[in-house]
C-alpha positions as CSV (number, residue, x, y, z in Angstrom):
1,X,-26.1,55.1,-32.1
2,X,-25.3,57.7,-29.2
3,X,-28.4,56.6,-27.8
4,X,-27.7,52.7,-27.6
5,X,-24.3,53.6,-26.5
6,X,-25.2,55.7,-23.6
7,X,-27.9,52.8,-22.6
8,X,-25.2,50.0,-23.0
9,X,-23.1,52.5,-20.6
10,X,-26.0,53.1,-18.2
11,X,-26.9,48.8,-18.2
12,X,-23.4,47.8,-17.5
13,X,-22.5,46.5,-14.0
14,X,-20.7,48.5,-11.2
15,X,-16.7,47.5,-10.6
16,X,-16.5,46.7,-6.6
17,X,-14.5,49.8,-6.1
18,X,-17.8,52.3,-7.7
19,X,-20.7,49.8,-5.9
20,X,-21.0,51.6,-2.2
21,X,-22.1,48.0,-0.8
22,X,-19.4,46.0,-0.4
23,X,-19.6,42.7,0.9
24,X,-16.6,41.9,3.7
25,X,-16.3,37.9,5.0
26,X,-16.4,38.0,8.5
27,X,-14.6,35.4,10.4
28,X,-16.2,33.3,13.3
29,X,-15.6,34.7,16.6
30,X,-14.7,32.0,19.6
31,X,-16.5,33.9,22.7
32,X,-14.9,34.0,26.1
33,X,-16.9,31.3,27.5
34,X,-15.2,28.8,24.9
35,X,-11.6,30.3,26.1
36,X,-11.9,29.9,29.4
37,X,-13.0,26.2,29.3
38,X,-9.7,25.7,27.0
39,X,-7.7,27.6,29.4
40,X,-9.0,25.5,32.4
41,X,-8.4,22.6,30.2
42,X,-4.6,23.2,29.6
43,X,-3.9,24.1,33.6
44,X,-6.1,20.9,34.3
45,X,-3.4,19.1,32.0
46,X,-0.1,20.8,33.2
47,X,-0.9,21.3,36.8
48,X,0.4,17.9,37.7
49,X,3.6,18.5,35.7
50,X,4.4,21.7,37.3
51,X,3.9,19.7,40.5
52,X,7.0,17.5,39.8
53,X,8.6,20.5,38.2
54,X,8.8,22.3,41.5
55,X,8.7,18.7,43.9
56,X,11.9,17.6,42.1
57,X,13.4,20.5,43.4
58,X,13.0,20.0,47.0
59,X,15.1,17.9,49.5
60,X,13.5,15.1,50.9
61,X,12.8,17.2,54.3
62,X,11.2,20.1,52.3
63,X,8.9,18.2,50.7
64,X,6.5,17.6,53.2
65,X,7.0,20.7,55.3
66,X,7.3,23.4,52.8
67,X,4.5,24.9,50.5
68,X,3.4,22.4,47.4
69,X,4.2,25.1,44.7
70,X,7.6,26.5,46.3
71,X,10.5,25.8,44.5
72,X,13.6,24.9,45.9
73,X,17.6,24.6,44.9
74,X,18.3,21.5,44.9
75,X,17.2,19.7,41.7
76,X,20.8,19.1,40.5
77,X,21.7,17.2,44.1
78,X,18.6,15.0,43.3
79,X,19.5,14.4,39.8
80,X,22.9,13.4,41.1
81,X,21.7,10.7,43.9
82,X,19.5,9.7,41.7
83,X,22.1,8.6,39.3
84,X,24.3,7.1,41.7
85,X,22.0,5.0,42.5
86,X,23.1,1.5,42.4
87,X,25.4,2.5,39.9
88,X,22.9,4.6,37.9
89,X,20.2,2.0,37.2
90,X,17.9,4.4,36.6
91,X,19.6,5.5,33.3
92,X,19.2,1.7,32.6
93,X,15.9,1.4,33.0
94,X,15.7,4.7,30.8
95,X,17.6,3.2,28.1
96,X,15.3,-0.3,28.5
97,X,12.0,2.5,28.1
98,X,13.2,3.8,25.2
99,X,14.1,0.5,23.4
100,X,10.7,-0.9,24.5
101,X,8.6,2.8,23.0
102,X,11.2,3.1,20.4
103,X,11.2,-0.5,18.6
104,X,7.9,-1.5,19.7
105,X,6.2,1.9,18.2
106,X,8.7,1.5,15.2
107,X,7.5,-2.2,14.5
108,X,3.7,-1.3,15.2
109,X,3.1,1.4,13.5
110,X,5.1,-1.4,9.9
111,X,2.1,-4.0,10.7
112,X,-0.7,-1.5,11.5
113,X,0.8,0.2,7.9
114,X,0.2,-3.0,6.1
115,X,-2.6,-4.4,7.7
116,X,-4.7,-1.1,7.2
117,X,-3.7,-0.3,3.7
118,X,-5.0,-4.1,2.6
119,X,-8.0,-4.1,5.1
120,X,-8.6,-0.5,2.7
121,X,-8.0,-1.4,-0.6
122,X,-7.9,-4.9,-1.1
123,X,-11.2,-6.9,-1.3
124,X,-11.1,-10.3,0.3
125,X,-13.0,-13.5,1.8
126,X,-14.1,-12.5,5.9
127,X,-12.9,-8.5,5.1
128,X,-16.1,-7.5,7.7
129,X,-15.4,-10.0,9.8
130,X,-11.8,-9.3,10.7
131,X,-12.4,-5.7,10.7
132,X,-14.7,-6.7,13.4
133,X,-12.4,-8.3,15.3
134,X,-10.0,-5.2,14.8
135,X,-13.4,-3.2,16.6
136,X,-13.9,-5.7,19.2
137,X,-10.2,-5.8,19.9
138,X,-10.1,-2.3,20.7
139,X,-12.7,-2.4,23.3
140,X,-10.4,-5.4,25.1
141,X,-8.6,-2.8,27.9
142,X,-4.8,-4.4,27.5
143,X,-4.9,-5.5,31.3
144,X,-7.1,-8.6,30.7
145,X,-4.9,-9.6,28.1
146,X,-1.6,-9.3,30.3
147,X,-1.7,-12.2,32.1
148,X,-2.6,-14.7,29.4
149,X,0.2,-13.1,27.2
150,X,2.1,-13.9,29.7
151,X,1.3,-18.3,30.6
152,X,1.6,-18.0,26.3
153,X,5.2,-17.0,26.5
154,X,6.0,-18.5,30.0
155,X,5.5,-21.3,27.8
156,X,7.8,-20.8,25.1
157,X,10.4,-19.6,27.8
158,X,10.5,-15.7,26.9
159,X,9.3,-14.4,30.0
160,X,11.6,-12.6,31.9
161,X,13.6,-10.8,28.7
162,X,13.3,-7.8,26.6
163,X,11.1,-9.9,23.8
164,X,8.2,-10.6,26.6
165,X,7.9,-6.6,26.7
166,X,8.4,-5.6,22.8
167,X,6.3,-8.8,20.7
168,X,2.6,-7.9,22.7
169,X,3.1,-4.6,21.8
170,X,3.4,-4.6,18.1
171,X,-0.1,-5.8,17.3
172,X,-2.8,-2.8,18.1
173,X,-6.0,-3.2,16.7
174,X,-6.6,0.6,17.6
175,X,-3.6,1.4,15.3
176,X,-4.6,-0.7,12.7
177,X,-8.0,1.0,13.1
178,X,-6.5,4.3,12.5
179,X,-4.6,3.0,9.6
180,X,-7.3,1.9,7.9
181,X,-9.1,4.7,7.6
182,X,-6.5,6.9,7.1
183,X,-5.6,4.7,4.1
184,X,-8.9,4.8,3.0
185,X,-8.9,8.7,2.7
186,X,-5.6,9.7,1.7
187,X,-4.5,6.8,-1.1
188,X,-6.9,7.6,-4.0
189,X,-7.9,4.7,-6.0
190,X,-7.3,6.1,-9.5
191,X,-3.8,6.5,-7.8
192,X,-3.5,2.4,-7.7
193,X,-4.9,1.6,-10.7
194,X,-2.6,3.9,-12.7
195,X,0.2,2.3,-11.0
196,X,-0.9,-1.2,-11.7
197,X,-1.7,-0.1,-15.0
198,X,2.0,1.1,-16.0
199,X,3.2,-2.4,-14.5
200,X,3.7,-1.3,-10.5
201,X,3.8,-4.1,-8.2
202,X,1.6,-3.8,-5.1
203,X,4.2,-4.2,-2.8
204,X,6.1,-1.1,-4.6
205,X,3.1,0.9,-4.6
206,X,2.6,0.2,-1.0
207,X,5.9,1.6,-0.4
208,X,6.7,4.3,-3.0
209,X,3.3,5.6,-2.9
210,X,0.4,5.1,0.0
211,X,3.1,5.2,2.7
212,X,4.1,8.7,2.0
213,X,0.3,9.6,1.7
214,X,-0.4,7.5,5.0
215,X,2.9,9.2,6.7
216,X,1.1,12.1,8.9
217,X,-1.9,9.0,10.0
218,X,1.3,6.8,10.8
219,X,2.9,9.7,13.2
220,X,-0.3,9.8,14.5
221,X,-0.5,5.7,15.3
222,X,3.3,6.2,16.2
223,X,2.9,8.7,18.8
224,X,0.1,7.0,20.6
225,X,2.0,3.4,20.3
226,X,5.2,5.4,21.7
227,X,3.5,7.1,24.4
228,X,1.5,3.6,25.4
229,X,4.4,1.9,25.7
230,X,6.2,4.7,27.7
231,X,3.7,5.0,29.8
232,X,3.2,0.6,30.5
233,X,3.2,-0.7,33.6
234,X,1.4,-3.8,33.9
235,X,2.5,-5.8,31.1
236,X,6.5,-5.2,32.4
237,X,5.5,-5.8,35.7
238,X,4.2,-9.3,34.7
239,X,6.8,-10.6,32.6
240,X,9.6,-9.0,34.0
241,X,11.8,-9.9,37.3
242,X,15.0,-9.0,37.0
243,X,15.2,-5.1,37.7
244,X,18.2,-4.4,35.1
245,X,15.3,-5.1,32.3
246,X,13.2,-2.9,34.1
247,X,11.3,0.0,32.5
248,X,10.5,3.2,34.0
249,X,7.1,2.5,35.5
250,X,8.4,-0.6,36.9
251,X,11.6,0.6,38.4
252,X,10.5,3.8,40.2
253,X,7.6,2.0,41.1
254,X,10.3,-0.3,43.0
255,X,11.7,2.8,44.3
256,X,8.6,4.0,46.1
257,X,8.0,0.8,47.7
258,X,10.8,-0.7,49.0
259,X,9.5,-2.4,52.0
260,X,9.7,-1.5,55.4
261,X,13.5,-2.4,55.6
262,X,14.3,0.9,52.8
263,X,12.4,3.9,53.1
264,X,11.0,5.0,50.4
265,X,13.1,7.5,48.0
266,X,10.4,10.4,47.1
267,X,12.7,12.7,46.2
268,X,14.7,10.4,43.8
269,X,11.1,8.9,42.2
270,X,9.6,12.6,42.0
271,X,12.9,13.5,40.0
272,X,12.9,10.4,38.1
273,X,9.3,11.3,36.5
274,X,10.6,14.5,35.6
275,X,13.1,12.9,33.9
276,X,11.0,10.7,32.3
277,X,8.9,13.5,30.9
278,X,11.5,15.1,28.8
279,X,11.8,12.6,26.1
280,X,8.3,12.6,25.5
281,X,8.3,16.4,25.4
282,X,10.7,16.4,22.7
283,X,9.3,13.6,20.5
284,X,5.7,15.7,20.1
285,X,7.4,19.0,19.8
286,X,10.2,17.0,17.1
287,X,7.0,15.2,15.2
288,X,4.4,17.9,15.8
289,X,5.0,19.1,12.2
290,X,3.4,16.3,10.5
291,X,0.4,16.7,12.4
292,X,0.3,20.3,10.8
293,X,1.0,19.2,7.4
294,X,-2.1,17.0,7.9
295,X,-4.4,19.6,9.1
296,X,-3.4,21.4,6.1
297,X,-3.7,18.3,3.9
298,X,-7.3,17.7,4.8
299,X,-8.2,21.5,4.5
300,X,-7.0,21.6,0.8
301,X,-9.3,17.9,0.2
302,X,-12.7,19.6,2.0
């Protein structure tokens, strides 16, 4: 019995603390070459806005004489012409960007919602074939489309007020795109069928349960709509002529080309893209979150 015993003892596997080879995971290593490419990367990207950073400082006089990249002391007297101006129109056409990002985002990122979640989950006569519309539609660059967007409203006499800016912009096949497949990937189908099966409507489960699985894709078609529309220039400049409806793009475009009986106001349009900046700054640093919870999300599925 002694025997067996001391066999059984001498048979029996090593705990990790007595076994002298001890297995450690090692974590991949990004080399230098991959950091500097990033780092060249990010000062490609913020360059330009350290430009204005430092150009919105300078007078109007400085800014041609002085060093690019030397700041100067009078950003708040630039900020204040630049609000005077014609009884601070530029805040107008602030206001008039943010209701055309903020509503037009808002309302595209409802019908890309809906139209992504059925295109998903719903089976239906011509499925492939609008879904390759929604491809083709993506590939159509939004400048060919301005101008007969705008003979198609010119005809029902909505040119030339806020709804010629905000109704092309709430259809985007590219967010509709991303909703889909982001619907296809986060809303289980066991998830719908157990709903259906304990007497959920499908417009209830639409709302109660795939949007809040959809909700970090929908940031993600949100942002891009936002920053689309922010960032819109032709469209506006098409279907807009009276300058208080102006957006940004549109109005310190104005500013820069006056005509030969104004100079042109540098200073005020340098300041005035600075300006614009700052709300977009804040929306991805407010929203960036969601983005992280995703990350997380799809970590935790793989």
């Amino acid at each position: 019995m002694s025997t067996l015993t001391s066999s059984r003892r001498a048979s029996a596997p090593r705990s990790s603390e007595q076994n002298p080879v001890v297995r450690h995971s090692r974590r991949p290593r990004i080399g230098w070459g991959g950091t500097i490419v990033l780092l060249i990367g990010a000062a490609y990207c913020l360059l330009p806005v350290a430009w204005v950073l430092v150009a919105s400082s300078k007078s109007a006089a400085e800014l041609f004489s002085t060093f690019t990249f030397a700041p100067s002391t009078h950003l708040v007297e630039n900020v204040q012409e630049l609000s005077a101006y014609r009884g601070g129109l530029f805040w107008r056409w602030m206001l008039n960007t943010g209701l055309y990002a903020g509503v037009g985002a808002l309302l595209s990122v409802i019908v890309s919602a809906m139209a992504g979640y059925g295109l998903a989950k719903y089976s239906f006569a011509g499925k492939k074939a609008v879904f390759n519309m929604l491809l083709a539609g993506v590939l159509v660059p939004a400048v060919v489309l301005a101008i007969p967007q705008y003979l198609l409203l010119a005809q029902l006499g909505m040119t030339n007020t806020y709804w010629s800016v905000l109704l092309p912009s709430i259809i985007s096949p590219y967010g509709i795109y991303l909703a889909r497949i982001y619907a296809a990937a986060s809303v289980p189908d066991d998830v719908i069928e157990a709903a259906r099966t304990d007497g959920a409507k499908d417009f209830r489960i639409f709302r109660t349960m795939a949007v809040p699985m959809m909700l970090p894709g929908l940031v993600t078609v949100f942002l891009f709509q936002f920053v689309g529309i922010w960032n819109n220039y032709m469209l506006p400049y098409i279907m807009l002529g009276d300058d208080k409806l102006f957006p940004l793009t549109v109005g310190l475009s104005g500013l820069l080309n006056q005509g030969a009986s104004q100079p042109a106001m540098y200073t005020s349009v340098i300041t005035g893209a600075l300006l614009s900046i700052l709300p977009l700054i804040a929306l991805f640093l407010t929203l960036q979150r969601y983005w992280q919870v995703d990350l997380a999300a799809g970590a935790v599925k793989s």
